[in-house]
Phi, psi and omega in degrees: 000154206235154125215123189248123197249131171277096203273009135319332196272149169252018173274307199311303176289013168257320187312280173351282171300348149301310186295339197259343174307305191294347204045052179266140192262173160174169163279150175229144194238133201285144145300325189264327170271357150187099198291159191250141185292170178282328179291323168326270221301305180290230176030302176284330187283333174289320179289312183303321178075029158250184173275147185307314185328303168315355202246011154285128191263079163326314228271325220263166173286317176309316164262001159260331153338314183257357156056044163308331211273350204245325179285306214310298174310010179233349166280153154291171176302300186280036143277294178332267239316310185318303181312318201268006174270347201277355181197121165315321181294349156297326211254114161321141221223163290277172179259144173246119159257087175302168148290326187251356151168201201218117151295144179221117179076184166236115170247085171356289177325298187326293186298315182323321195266348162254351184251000000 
């Protein structure tokens, strides 16, 4: 299991300790010092089955800096997809990469059904 984390974020450190309560093993990976690739992305977005947008940090300075919430809808997925490889701090947090699927962000229920 992959998990990639921002380790400043504190949901990413709630996640972490959730994972670590559980004895759950995993890798763990900086999003920003290795940023998940555009194929990384595309791949996890098809296996999620959400809309590419969750897979954005709505939240972050960077993407309001850049007034992503007004741009997105006029970029394609593979435009997104390019944009969120070019800087991890753009990529919602954390992420879980499973055999069985892919978490985005942490909702306690979500993992419990998947982990």
């Amino acid at each position: 299991m992959l998990f990639i984390e921002y380790p400043k974020c504190s949901t990413c450190k709630k996640a972490k300790k959730w994972l670590d309560d559980h004895d759950i093993t995993y890798m763990d990976r900086h999003i920003v010092e290795d940023n998940p690739t555009y194929d990384e992305l595309k791949e996890w977005y098809i296996r999620s089955g959400l809309p590419l947008k969750k897979f954005f940090n709505t939240s972050g300075m960077l993407y309001k800096e850049q007034k992503l919430k007004d741009r997105l809808s006029e970029m394609s997925e593979d435009e997104q997809l390019h944009l969120l490889a070019t800087n991890g701090m753009l990529v919602k947090r954390p992420i879980v990469v499973t055999d069985d699927g892919i978490l985005v962000g942490f909702k306690e229920a979500e993992w419990e059904d998947l982990l």
